[in-house]
C-alpha positions in Angstrom: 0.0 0.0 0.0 1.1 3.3 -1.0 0.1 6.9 1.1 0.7 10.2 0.0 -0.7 13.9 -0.4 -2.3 15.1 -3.5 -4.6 17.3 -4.7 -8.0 17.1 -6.6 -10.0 19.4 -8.4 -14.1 19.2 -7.1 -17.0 21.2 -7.9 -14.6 24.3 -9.4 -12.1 23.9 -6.3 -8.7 22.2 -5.5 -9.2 20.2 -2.6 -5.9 19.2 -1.1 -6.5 14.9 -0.7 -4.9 11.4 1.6 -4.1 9.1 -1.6 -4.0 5.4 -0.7 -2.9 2.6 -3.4 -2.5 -0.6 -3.7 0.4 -1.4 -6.4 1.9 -4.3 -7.7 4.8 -4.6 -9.7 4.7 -6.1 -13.3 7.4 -8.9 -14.1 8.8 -8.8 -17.6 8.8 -11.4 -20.4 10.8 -14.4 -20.4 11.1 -15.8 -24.1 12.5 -19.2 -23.3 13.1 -21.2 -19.9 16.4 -22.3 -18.8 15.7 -26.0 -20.5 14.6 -24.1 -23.7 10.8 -24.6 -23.0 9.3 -21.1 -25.0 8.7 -18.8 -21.8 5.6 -16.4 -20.6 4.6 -13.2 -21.3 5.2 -9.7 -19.6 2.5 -8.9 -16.5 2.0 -4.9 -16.5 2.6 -3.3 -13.8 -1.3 -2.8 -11.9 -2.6 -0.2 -9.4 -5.8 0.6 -7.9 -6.7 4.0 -5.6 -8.9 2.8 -2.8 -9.3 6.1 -0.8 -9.3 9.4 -1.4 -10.0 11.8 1.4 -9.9 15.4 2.0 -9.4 16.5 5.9 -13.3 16.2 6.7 -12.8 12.5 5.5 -15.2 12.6 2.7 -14.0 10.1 0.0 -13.9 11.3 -3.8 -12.8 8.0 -5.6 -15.9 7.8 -6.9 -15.9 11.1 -8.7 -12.4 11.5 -10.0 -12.2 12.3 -13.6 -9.8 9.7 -15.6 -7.1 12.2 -15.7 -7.2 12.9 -12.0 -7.0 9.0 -11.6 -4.6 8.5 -14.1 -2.7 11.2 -12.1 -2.8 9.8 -9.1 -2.3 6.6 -10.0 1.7 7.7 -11.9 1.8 9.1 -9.0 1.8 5.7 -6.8 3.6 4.2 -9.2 6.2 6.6 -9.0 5.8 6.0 -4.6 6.3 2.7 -4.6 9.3 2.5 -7.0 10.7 5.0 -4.7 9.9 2.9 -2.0 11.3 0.0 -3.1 14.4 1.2 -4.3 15.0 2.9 -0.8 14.5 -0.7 0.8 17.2 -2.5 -1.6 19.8 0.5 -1.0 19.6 1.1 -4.7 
């Protein structure tokens, strides 16, 4: 699960928002198996927002617009690969 800060834009006005995520990490192709066996394909990377909340805790995930979500979603992405990378030292 990711958590961060964002903003939305509701009813004419940017609400500053609690982002929570759930992300998990694609895995890339493999063409052929070590024994030559043909391999399996790439898994994308997938995220889904679960909450959005201003302050007042009223939740908006059900009204963000498909660029908002798309937004926030880079936005995890971009969270949990820092994450990560912070936890392997990298």
């Amino acid at each position: 699960m990711v958590t961060f800060t964002s903003y939305i834009t509701h009813n004419e006005a940017e609400i500053t928002v609690e982002v929570q995520a759930d992300v998990t990490p694609g895995a890339p192709a493999v063409w052929y198996m070590p024994n030559g066996d043909p391999g399996y394909p790439a898994e994308p990377a997938e995220c889904e927002i679960t909450s959005v909340t201003d302050e007042d805790g009223n939740e908006y995930v059900a009204v963000l617009s498909e660029y908002e979500r798309d937004r926030l979603e880079e936005t995890a992405f971009e969270k949990f690969e820092n994450n990560r990378s912070q936890s392997y030292g990298w």
